[in-house]
C-alpha positions in Angstrom: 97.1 87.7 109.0 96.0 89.9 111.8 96.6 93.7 111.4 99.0 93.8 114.5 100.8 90.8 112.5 100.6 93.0 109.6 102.3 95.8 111.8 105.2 93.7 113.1 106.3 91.8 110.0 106.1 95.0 107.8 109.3 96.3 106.7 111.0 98.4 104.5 112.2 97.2 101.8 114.8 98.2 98.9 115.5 95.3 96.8 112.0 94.4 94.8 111.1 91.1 92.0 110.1 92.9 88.4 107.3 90.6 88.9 104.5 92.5 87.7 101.5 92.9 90.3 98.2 91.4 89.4 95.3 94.4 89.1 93.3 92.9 91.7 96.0 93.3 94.0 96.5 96.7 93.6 93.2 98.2 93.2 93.0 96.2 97.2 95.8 98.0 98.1 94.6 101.6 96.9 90.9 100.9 97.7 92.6 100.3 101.0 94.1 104.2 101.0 90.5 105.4 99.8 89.1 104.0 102.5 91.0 105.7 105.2 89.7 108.2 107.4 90.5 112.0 107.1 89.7 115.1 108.5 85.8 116.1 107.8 86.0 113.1 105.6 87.0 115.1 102.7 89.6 113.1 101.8 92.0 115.2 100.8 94.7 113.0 98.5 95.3 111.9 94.9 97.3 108.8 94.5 99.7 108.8 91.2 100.7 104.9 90.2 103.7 105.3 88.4 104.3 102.3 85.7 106.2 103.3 83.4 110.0 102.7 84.0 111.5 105.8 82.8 109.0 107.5 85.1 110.3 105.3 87.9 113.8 105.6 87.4 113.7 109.6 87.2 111.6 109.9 90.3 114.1 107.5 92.3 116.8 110.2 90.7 114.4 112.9 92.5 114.4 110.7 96.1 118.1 112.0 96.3 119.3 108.8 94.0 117.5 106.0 95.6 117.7 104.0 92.2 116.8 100.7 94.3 113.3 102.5 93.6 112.8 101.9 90.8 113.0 98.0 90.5 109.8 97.7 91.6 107.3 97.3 89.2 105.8 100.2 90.9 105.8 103.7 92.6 102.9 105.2 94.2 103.4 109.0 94.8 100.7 110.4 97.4 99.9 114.0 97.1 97.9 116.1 99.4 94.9 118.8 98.8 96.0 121.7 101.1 92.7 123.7 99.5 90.2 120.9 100.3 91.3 119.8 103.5 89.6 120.1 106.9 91.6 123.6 107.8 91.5 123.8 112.1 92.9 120.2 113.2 94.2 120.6 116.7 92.9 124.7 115.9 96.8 125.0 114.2 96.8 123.0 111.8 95.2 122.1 107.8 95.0 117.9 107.9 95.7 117.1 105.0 99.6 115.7 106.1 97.9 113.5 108.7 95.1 112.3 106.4 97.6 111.5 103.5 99.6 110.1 105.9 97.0 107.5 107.4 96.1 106.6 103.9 99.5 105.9 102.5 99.7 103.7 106.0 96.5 101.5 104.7 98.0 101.3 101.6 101.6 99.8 102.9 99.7 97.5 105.5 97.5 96.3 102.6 101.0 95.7 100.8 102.1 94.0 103.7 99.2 91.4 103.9 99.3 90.8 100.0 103.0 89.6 100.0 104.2 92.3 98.6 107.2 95.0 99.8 107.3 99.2 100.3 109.3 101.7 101.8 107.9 104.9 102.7 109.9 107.8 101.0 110.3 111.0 102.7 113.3 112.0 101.0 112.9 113.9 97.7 112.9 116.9 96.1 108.8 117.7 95.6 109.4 120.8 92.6 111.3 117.7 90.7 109.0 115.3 91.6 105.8 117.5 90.6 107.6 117.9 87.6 108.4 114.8 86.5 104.3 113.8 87.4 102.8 117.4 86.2 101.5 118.2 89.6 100.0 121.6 89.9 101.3 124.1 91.9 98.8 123.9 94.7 99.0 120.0 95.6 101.8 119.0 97.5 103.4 115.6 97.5 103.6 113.9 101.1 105.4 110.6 100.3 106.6 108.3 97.5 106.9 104.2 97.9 107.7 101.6 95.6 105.6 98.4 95.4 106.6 95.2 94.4 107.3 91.7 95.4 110.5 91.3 97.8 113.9 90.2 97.0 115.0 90.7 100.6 114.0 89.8 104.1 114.9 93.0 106.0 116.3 92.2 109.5 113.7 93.5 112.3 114.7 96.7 113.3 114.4 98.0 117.0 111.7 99.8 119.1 111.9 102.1 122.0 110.2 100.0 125.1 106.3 100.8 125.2 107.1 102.2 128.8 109.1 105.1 126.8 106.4 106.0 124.7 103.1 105.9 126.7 102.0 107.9 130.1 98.3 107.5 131.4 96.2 110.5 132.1 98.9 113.5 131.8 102.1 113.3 130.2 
């Protein structure tokens, strides 16, 4: 599979197997987020693999009840390093949200070529999730998605027309 094949079949998904996932395939997928480039190359995440099903079931509580979380045999909660991140992106900005972000994106595109389904989860409360996990106070959590087999085939959802999104040489 290509990576722009990758790109267009991904989607997200909310019903998962309880198929477990073989080691080998998920140490690809995170080896994938390790390998992703960040700001200064400092790499500024830690990846939390959530197995345990109590775990899973009170994070998906803390995602504002999306309980179809926790049928995958997996979550992955990605957390960013706002003290060891490259501090001047753009001169406004500390990376780390971008740099989490593009590894989290490896990871789900990794997922996508290995058969298996996420959904990238922007909506939760972080103090209960960092509770839940024991993050410290000073890393922040960027995104949550379960991993797991399919049960579904999402339908394709729609795009804005590439003429919408892209201008050459000045906005």
């Amino acid at each position: 599979m290509s990576i722009l094949e990758a790109i267009k079949n991904r989607r997200s998904v909310r019903r998962y197997k309880e198929d477990p996932i073989p080691d080998e395939v998920l140490y690809r997928i995170l080896e994938s987020g390790r390998l992703a480039p960040s700001g200064k190359n400092l790499q500024p995440w830690k990846f939390i693999v959530v197995k345990d099903a109590k775990l899973r079931e009170k994070l998906a509580e803390a995602s504002v009840r999306q309980y179809f979380m926790a049928k995958a045999p997996i979550t992955i909660v990605a957390c960013g390093l706002p003290d060891n991140c490259y501090a001047h992106m753009g001169r406004y900005m500390k990376s780390w949200p971008v740099d989490v972000a593009i590894a989290v994106e490896h990871m789900i595109l990794q997922a996508q070529e290995e058969g298996m389904g996420t959904c990238w989860i922007g909506a939760f409360d972080e103090a209960e999730v960092k509770e839940i996990l024991g993050v410290p106070e000073n890393i922040r959590v960027l995104a949550l998605t379960p991993l797991g087999y399919p049960d579904e085939e999402p339908a394709t959802r729609g795009r804005k027309p590439i003429e919408e999104i892209i201008s050459f040489d000045k906005y």
